[in-house]
C-alpha positions as CSV (number, residue, x, y, z in Angstrom):
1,X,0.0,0.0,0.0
2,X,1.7,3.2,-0.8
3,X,1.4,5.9,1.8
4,X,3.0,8.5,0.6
5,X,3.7,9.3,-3.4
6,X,7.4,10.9,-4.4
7,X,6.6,14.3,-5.8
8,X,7.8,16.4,-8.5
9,X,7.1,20.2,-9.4
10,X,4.5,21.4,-11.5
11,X,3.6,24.4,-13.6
12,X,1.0,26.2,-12.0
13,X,1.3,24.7,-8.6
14,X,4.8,24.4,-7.7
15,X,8.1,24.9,-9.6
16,X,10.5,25.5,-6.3
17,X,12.6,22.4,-7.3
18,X,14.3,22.0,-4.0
19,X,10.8,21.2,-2.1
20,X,11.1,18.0,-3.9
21,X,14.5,17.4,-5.0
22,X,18.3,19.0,-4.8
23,X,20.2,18.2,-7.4
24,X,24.0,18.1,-7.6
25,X,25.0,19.2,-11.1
26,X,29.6,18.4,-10.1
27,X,31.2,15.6,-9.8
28,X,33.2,16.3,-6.2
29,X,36.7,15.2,-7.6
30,X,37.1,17.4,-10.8
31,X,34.6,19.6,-9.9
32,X,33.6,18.9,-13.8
33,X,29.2,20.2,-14.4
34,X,27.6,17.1,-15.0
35,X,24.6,17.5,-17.0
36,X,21.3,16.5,-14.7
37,X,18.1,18.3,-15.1
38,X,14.4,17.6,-14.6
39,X,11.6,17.9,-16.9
40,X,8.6,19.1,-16.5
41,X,6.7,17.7,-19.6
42,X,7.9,14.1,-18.9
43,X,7.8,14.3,-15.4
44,X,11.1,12.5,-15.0
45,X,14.7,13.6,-13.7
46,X,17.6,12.9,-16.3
47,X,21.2,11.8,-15.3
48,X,24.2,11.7,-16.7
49,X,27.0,10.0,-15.0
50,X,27.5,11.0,-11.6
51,X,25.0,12.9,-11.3
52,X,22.7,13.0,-8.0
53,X,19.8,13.6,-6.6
54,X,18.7,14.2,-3.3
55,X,15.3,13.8,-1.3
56,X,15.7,15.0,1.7
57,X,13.0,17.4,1.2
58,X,9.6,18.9,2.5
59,X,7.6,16.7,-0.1
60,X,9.4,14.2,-0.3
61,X,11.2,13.0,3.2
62,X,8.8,10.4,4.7
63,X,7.9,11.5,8.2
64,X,8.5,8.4,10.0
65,X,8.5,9.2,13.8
66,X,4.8,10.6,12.8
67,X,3.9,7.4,10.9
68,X,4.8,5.0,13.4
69,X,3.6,7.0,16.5
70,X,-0.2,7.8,15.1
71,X,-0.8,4.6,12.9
72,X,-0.3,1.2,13.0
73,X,2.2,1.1,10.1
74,X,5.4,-1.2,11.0
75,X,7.5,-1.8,8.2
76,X,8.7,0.9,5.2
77,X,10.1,0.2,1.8
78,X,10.7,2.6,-1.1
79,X,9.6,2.1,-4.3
80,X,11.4,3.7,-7.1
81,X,10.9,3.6,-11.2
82,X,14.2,3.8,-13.1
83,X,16.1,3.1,-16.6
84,X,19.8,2.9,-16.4
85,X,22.7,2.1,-13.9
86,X,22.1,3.8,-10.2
87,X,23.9,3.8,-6.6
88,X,20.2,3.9,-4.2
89,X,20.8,5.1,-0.4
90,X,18.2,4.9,2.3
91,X,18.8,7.5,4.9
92,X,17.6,8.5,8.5
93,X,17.6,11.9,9.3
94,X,17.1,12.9,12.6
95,X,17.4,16.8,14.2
96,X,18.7,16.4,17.5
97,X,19.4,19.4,19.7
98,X,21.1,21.8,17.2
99,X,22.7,19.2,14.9
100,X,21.4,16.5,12.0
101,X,22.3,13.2,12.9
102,X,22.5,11.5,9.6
103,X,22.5,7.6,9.1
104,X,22.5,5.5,5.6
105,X,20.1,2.4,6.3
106,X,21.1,0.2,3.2
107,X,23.0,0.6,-0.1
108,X,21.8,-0.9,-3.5
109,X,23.5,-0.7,-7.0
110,X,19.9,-1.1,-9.6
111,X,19.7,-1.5,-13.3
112,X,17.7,-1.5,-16.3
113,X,17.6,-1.2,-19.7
114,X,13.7,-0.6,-19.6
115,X,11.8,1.9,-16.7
116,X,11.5,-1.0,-14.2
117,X,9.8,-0.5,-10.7
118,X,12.2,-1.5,-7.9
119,X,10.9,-2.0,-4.2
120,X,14.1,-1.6,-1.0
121,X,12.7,-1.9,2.7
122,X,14.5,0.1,5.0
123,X,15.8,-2.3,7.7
124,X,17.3,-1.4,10.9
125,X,16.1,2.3,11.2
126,X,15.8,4.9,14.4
127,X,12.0,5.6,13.6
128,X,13.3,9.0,14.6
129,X,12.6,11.7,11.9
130,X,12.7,11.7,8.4
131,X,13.1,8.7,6.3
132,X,14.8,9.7,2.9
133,X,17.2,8.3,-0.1
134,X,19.5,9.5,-2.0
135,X,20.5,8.8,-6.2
136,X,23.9,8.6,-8.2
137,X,24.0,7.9,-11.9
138,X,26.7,5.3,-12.3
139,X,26.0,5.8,-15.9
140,X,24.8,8.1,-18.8
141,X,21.6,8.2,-19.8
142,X,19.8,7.0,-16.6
143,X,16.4,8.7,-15.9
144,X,14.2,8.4,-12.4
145,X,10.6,8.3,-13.1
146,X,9.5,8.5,-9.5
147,X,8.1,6.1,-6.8
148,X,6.3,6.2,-3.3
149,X,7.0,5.1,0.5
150,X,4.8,2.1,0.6
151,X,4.1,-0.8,3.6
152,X,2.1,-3.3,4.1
153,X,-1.1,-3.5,7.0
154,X,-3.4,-5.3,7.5
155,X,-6.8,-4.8,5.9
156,X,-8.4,-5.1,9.4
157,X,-6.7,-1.9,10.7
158,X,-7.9,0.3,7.8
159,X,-10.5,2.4,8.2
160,X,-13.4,3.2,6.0
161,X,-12.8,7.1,5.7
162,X,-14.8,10.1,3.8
163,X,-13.8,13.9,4.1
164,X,-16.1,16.3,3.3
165,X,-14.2,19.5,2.5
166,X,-15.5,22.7,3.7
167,X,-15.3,25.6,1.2
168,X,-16.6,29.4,2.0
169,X,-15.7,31.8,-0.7
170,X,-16.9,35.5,-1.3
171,X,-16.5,36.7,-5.1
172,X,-13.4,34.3,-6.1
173,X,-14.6,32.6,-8.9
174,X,-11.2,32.3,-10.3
175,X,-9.1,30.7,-7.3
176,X,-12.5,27.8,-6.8
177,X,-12.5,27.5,-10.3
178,X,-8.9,26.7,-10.7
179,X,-9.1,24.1,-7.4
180,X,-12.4,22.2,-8.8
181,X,-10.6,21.9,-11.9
182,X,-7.6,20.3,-9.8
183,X,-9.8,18.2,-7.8
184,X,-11.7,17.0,-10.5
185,X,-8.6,15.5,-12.7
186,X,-6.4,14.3,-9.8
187,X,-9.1,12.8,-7.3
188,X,-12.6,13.0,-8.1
189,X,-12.5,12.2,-11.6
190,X,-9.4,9.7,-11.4
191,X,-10.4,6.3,-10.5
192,X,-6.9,5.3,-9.4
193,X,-6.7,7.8,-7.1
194,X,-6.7,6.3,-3.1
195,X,-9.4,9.2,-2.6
196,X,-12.1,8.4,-5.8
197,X,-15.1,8.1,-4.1
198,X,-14.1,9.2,-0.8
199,X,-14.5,12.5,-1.2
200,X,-17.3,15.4,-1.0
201,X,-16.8,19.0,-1.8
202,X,-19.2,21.5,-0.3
203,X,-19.2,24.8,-1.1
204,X,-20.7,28.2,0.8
205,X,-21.1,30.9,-1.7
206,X,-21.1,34.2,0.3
207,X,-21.0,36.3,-3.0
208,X,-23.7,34.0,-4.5
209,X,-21.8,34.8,-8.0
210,X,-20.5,31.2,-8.4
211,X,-21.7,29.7,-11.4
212,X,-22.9,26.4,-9.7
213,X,-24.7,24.9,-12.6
214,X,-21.3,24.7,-14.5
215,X,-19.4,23.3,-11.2
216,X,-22.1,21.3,-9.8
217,X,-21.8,17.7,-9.7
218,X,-22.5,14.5,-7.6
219,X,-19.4,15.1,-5.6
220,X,-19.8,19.1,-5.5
221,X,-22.6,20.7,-3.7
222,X,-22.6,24.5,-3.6
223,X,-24.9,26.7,-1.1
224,X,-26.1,30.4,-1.8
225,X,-25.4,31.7,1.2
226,X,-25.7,34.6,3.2
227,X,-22.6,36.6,3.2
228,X,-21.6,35.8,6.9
229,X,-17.9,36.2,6.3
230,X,-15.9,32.8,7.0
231,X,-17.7,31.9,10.2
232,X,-20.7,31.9,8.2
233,X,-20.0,30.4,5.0
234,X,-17.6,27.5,6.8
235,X,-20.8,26.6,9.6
236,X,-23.1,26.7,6.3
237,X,-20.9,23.8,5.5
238,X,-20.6,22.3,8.3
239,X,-24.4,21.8,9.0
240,X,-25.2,20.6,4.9
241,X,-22.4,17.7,6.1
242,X,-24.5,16.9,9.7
243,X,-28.0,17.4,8.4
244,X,-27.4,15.0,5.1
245,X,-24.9,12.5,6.6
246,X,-27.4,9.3,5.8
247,X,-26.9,10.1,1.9
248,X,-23.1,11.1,2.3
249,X,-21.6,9.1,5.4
250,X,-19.0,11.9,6.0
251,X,-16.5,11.1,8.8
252,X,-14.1,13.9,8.6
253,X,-14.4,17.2,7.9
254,X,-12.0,19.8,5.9
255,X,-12.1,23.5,6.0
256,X,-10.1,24.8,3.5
257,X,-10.2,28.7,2.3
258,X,-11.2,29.5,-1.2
259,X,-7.9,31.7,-1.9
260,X,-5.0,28.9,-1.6
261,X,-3.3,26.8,-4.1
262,X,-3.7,23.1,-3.3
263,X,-1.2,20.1,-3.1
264,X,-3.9,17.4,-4.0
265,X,-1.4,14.7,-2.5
266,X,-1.8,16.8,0.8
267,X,-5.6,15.4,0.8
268,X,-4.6,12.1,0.0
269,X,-1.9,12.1,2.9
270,X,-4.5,13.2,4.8
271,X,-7.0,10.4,3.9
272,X,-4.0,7.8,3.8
273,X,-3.4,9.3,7.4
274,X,-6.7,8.9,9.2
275,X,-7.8,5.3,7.1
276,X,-4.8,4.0,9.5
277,X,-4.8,6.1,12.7
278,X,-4.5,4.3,15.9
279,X,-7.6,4.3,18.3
280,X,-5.7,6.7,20.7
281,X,-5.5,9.4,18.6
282,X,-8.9,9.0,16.3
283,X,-10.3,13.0,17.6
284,X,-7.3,14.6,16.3
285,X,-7.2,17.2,14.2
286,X,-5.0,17.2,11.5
287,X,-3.4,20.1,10.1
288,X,-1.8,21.8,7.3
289,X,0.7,24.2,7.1
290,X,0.1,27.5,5.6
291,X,3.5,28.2,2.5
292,X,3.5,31.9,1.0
293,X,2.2,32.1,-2.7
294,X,4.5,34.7,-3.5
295,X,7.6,32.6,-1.9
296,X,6.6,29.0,-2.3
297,X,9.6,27.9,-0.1
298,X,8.9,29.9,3.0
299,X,6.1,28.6,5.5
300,X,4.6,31.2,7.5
301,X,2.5,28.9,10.2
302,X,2.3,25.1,10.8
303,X,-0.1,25.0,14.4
304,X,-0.9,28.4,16.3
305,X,-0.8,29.1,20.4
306,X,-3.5,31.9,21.3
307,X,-2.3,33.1,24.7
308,X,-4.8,35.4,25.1
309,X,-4.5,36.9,21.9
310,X,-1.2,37.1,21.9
311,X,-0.6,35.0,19.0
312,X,2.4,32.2,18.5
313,X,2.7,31.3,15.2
314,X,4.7,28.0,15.1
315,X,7.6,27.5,12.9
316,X,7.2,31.0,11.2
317,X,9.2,32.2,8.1
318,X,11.0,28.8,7.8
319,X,12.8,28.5,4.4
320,X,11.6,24.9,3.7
321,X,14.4,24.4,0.8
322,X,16.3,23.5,3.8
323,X,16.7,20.1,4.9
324,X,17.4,21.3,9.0
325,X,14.2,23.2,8.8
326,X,12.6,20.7,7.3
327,X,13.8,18.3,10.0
328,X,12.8,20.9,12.6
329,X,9.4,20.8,11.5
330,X,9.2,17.5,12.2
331,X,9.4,18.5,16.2
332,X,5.8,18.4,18.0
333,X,5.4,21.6,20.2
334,X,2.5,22.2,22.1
335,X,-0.5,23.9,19.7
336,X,-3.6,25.6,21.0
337,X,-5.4,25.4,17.0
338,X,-4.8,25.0,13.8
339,X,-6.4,27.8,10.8
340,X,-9.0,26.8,8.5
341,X,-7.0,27.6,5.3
342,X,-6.6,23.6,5.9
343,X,-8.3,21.6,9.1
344,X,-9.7,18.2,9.0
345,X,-11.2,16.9,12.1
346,X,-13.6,14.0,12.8
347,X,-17.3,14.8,12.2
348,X,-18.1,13.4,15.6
349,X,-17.0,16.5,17.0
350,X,-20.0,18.5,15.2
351,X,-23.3,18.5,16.8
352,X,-26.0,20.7,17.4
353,X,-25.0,22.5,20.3
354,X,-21.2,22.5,19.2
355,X,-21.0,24.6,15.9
356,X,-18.7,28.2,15.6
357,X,-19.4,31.3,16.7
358,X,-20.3,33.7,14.6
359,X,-17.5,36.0,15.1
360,X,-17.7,36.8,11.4
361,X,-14.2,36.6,10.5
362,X,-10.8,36.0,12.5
363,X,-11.1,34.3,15.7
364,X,-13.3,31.4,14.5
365,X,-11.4,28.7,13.8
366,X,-8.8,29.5,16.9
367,X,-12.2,29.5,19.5
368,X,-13.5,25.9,17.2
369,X,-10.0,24.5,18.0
370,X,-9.1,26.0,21.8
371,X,-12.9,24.2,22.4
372,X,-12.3,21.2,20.5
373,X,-9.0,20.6,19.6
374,X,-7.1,18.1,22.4
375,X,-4.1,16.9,19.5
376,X,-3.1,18.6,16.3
377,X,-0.9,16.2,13.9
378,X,0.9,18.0,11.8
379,X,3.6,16.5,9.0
380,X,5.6,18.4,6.3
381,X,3.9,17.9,3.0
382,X,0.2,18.9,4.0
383,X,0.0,22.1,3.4
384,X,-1.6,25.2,1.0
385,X,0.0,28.0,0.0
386,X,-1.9,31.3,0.6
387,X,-1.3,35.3,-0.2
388,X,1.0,36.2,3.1
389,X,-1.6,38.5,5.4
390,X,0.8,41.4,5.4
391,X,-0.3,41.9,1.5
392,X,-3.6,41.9,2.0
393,X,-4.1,44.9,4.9
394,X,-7.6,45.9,5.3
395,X,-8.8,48.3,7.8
396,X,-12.4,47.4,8.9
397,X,-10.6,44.4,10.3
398,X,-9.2,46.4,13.7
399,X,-13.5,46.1,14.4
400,X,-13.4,42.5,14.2
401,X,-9.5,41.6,16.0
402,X,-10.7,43.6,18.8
403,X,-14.3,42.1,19.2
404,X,-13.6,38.8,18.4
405,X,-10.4,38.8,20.8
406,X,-12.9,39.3,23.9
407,X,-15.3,36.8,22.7
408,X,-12.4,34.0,22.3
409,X,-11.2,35.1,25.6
410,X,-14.2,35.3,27.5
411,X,-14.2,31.7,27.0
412,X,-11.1,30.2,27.2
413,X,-8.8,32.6,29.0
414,X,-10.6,33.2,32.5
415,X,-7.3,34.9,33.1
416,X,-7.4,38.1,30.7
417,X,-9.0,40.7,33.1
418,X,-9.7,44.1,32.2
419,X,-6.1,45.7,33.4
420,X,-4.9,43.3,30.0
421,X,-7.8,45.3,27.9
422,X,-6.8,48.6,29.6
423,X,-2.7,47.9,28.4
424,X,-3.8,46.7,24.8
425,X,-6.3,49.1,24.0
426,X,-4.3,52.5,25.4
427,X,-1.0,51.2,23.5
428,X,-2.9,50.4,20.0
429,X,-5.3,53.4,20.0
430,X,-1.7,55.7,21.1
431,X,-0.3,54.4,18.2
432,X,-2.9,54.4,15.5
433,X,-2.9,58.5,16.1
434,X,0.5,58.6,15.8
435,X,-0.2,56.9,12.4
436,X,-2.5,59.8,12.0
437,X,-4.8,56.5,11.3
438,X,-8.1,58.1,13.4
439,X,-10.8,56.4,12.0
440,X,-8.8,53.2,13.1
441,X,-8.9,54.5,17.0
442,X,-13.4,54.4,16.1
443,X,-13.5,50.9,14.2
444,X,-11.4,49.6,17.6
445,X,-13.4,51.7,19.9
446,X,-16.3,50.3,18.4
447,X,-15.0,47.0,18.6
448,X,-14.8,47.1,22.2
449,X,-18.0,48.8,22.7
450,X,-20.2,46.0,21.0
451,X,-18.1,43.3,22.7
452,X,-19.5,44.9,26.3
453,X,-23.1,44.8,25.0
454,X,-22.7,40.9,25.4
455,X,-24.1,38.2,24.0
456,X,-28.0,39.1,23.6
457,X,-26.8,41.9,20.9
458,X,-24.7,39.7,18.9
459,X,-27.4,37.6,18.7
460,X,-29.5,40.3,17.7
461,X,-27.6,41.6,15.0
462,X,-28.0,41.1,11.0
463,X,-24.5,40.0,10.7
464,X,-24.5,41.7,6.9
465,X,-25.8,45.2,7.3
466,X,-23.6,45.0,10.3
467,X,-20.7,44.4,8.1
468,X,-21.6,46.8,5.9
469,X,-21.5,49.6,8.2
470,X,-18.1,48.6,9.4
471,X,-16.7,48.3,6.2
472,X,-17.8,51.7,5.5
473,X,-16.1,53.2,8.1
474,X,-12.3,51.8,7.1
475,X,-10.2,53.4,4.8
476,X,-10.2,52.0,1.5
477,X,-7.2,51.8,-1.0
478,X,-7.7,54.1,-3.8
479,X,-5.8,54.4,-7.6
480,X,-2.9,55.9,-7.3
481,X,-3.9,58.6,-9.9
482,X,-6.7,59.5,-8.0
483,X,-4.9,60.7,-5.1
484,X,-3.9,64.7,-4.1
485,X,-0.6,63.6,-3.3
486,X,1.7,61.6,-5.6
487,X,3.5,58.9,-6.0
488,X,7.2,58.2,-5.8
489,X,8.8,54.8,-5.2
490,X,11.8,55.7,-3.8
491,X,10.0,57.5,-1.4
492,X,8.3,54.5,-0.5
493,X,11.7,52.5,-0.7
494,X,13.7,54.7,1.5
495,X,10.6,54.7,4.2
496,X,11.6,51.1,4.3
497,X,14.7,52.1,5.6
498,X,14.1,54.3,8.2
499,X,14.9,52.6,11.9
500,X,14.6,54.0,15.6
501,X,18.0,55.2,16.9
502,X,18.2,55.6,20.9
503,X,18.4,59.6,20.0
504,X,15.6,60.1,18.0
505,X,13.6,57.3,19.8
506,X,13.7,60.2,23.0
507,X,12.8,62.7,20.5
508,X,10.2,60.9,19.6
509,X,8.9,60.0,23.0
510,X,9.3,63.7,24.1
511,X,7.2,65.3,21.8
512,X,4.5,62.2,21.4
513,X,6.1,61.6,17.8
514,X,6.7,65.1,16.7
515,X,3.0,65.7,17.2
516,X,4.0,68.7,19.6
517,X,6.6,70.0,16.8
518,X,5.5,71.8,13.4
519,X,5.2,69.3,10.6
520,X,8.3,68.8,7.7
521,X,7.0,67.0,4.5
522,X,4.9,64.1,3.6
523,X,5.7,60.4,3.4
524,X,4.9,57.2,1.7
525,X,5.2,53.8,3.9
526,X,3.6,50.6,3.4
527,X,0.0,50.0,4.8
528,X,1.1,46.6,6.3
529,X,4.5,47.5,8.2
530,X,4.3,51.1,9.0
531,X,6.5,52.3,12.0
532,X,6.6,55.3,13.8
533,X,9.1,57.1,12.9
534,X,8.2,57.1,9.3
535,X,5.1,59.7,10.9
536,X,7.5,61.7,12.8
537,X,6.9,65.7,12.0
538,X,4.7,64.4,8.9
539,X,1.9,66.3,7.6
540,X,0.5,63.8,5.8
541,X,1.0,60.3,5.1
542,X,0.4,57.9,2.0
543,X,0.0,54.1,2.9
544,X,1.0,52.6,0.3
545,X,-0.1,48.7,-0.5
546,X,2.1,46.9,-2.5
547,X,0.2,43.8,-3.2
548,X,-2.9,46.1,-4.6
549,X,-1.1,49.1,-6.1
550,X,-3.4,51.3,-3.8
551,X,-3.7,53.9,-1.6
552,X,-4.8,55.8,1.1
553,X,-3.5,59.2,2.6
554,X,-4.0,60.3,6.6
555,X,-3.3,63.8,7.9
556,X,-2.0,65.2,11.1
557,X,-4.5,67.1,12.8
558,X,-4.3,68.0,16.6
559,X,-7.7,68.2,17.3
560,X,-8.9,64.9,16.4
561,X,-5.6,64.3,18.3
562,X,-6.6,65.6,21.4
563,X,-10.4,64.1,20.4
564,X,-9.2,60.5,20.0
565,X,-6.9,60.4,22.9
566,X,-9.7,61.7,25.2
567,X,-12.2,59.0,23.4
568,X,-9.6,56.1,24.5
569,X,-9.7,57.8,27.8
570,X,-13.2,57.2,28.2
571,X,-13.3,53.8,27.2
572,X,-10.7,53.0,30.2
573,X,-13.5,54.1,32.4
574,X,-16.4,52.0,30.4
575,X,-14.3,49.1,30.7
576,X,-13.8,49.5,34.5
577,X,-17.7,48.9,35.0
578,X,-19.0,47.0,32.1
579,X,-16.2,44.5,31.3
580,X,-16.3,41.6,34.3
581,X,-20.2,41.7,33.2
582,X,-19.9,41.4,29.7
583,X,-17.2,38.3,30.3
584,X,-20.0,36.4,32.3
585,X,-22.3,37.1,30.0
586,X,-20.2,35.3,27.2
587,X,-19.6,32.6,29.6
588,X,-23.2,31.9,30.7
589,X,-25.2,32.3,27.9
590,X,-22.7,32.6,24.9
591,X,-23.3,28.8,24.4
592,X,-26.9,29.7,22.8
593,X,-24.3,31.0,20.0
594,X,-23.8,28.2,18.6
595,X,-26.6,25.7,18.4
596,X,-28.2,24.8,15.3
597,X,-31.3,26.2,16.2
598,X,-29.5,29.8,16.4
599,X,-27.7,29.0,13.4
600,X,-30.6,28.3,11.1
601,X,-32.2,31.4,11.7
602,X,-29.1,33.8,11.4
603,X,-28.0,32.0,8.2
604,X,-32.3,32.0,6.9
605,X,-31.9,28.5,6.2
């Protein structure tokens, strides 16, 4: 049975080579370029001789200490395809403290005139970290076709497995479009997948612009929906599964966002992976890492702590070209949730009084997982790859961190008292003046504000015209040409530059960031990692967003200043009264939140 399939790059999913494969193009004694190259029509990897290939990689190391501790698998061997004369080395790689502890299992000399499928167990390994191999050509003209991990179980242990996979999207035709397609020719259409048959997609349309008659099919089931945000669209999901499970017979359930690019071998891991889970560890979660689209190599979160809202992002801005990091990620640390850009977990979990909040957007997957989530399995190779979140700023969202931050909390961290609110809200509202960013101070304000309403007025509320007015009161990234004040890149560029130095950091401090000294020029700084002494002395500033090619411009003014300042003030002494009430209101009757019966209505099902 083959557990996990050797991987090459593809155009229009993945072209980092060294995710799969490293190549080593000189032979170590003259130092003489040998000719080895992959191709991507033919899928293959071409050798001339001494050439090698390596595979100790994010795709395609096997992670064995994972394997062994969550399922019942005992014995590994590789299977690889080849044509000519090679040199075949099974390695264990292990990460121990700050070194690699490196140990070749077996050595086999293979060949063939014809592409001939060759099967090598590896005997006498650690079952510590990664399993790998290694290639030489030990003559011209060899070629690697490919291969899997494979072992052998018995049929008694497997489990009968179905994911349903969770889809909200809101006016992305292009990004489902491009993943249905996927789906459709590597799983749902493809009989020799592992998955044919085994999988359901379900989709929440939030835009309700989806053209569903031309993606609709027995395996793809799309919902007009309400536009609820995720919280909405994923729980719209969610109940289709738990209300028609006699026709599907769903065990698992996926939530996956609408704007990633998809590994379809991550779904079949992830399949492979629960058909042969041990009893022990049958309500975990399963996880997937989240890559950057825009750097394919670099992983930006595999697992998430909360701490109160002061988020841990595990194993961030790893460069996953590396072997060490790859090796790294193979160490469990402890995890509070995983995101829903990729989250299976049993359907068991799901019942009427146990669906999301709805929190609208960010903080509902972190509550679904601190309330649910006792083990998150994590393994390199199930993953999406998603726009990073600093290219994708958007204001309205200080409404919703703040709001949603007290919910989550007033659940799960019985410890977060209003002295924490106090700290966090005085230092963020300070700052976004000194970012001359006011309308930010009144989305946050409000933020608060709605939180200490509790529970009955969230209830209350027509989460749509209530996103509409928030989302009116954000700034909004305009054309550069339509802007008063123009646009110069190395402006920008040299903004990027700018750092504190002890000397101007007191300036700064002394004069509340030049806001007590008479302004000198404009700037241009990016929306996503502004600082404050790009504001210092600045009359107005341009927040530039790189990823859109928009803008918006703020002004200094010392009355709204003094105004906001006196506004966060005031909402020191509001939280003084109102806050320990509006935590035990969460606590006692936030539950009603997320029943069905709630549900139904506030979705108009």
């Amino acid at each position: 049975m083959e557990i996990q399939k050797i991987l090459f790059p593809q155009i229009g999913r993945c072209t980092e080579e060294e995710l799969y494969f490293r190549l080593d193009r000189k032979d170590e004694k003259s130092y003489e370029k040998i000719r080895t190259q992959y191709l991507y029509k033919n899928q293959r990897i071409d050798f001339e001789k001494r050439g090698k290939a390596y595979f100790d990689t994010y795709f395609n190391g096997l992670s064995i200490e994972k394997w062994v501790k969550y399922t019942r698998i005992e014995h590994i061997s590789l299977k690889i395809r080849i044509s000519g004369k090679f040199r075949v080395l099974l390695i264990n790689k292990e990460k121990v403290n700050i070194n690699i502890s490196e140990k070749v299992i077996s050595e086999v000399i293979l060949q063939s005139t014809l592409p001939q499928d060759f099967i090598i167990p590896y005997i006498d390994g650690s079952n510590k970290g990664m399993y790998t191999f290694a290639l030489e050509a030990l003559e011209d003209d060899s070629r690697y076709y490919g291969g899997a991990y494979i072992t052998d179980i018995d049929k008694r242990y497997i489990r009968n497995v179905k994911i349903g996979v969770g889809i909200c999207t809101f006016k992305r035709e292009a990004f489902i479009e491009k993943n249905i397609k996927i789906l459709n020719e590597t799983i749902l259409e493809n009989e020799d997948s592992p998955l044919y048959g085994c999988l359901e997609i379900f989709i929440a349309d939030n835009g309700r612009t989806l053209n569903a008659a031309g993606l609709k099919s027995d395996k793809i089931h799309i919902y007009p929906n309400k536009n609820l945000g995720g919280a909405g669209g994923f729980t719209r999901d969610i109940i289709e599964m738990l209300q028609n499970n006699d026709k599907y017979h769903i065990t698992h359930v996926l939530l996956m966002d609408d704007d990633i690019v998809i590994e379809p071998e991550a779904l079949i891991k992830t399949y492979i992976l629960l058909s042969m889970i041990k009893d022990e560890y049958k309500n975990a979660f399963i996880g997937g890492a989240m890559l950057r689209t825009d750097q394919q190599y670099r992983q930006v979160e595999a697992g998430a702590s909360w701490n109160g809202g002061n988020l841990i992002s595990l194993k961030n801005d790893l460069d996953l070209c590396r072997c060490d990091n790859c090796l790294y990620n193979e160490l469990e640390e402890y995890t509070e949730y995983n995101a829903w850009w990729y989250c299976c977990f049993p359907i068991d979990i799901v019942r009427e009084d146990n669906l999301p909040l709805p929190i609208f957007i960010r903080g509902d997957d972190l509550e679904y997982g601190l309330r649910n989530m006792k083990r998150l399995i994590l393994m390199n190779g199930i993953c999406v790859w998603h726009e990073p979140f600093e290219n994708k700023y958007t204001s309205f969202l200080e409404y919703y961190i703040i709001r949603n931050q007290l919910i989550d909390n007033s659940f799960h961290c019985p410890w977060y008292g209003k002295k924490h609110l106090k700290k966090t809200m005085f230092k963020h509202c300070v700052q976004e003046v000194m970012f001359y960013r006011y309308k930010n101070v009144d989305l946050y304000l409000q933020g608060i504000k709605d939180f200490l309403k509790g529970p009955a007025w969230l209830m209350e509320q027509d989460g749509e015209i209530l996103h509409k007015k928030v989302m009116s009161e954000g700034y909004r990234g305009q054309n550069l040409e339509e802007l008063p004040m123009g646009f110069s890149y190395p402006v920008y560029e040299e903004s990027l530059r700018i750092n504190n130095t002890l000397i101007t950091k007191i300036k700064r401090n002394l004069t509340f960031n030049g806001l007590l000294l008479p302004t000198k020029g404009d700037n241009i700084v990016s929306v996503a990692r502004v600082k404050t002494p790009q504001c210092y002395r600045k009359k107005r500033v341009m927040y530039y967003d790189e990823a859109a090619k928009k803008a918006f411009i703020t002004e200094r003014s010392f009355g709204k200043t003094v105004r906001y300042l006196a506004k966060t003030a005031g909402m020191l002494f509001a939280i003084s009264f109102k806050f320990p009430k509006a935590q035990k209101a969460y606590r006692e009757e936030g539950y009603k939140l997320r029943t069905l019966e709630f549900w139904k209505g506030y979705l108009e099902i």
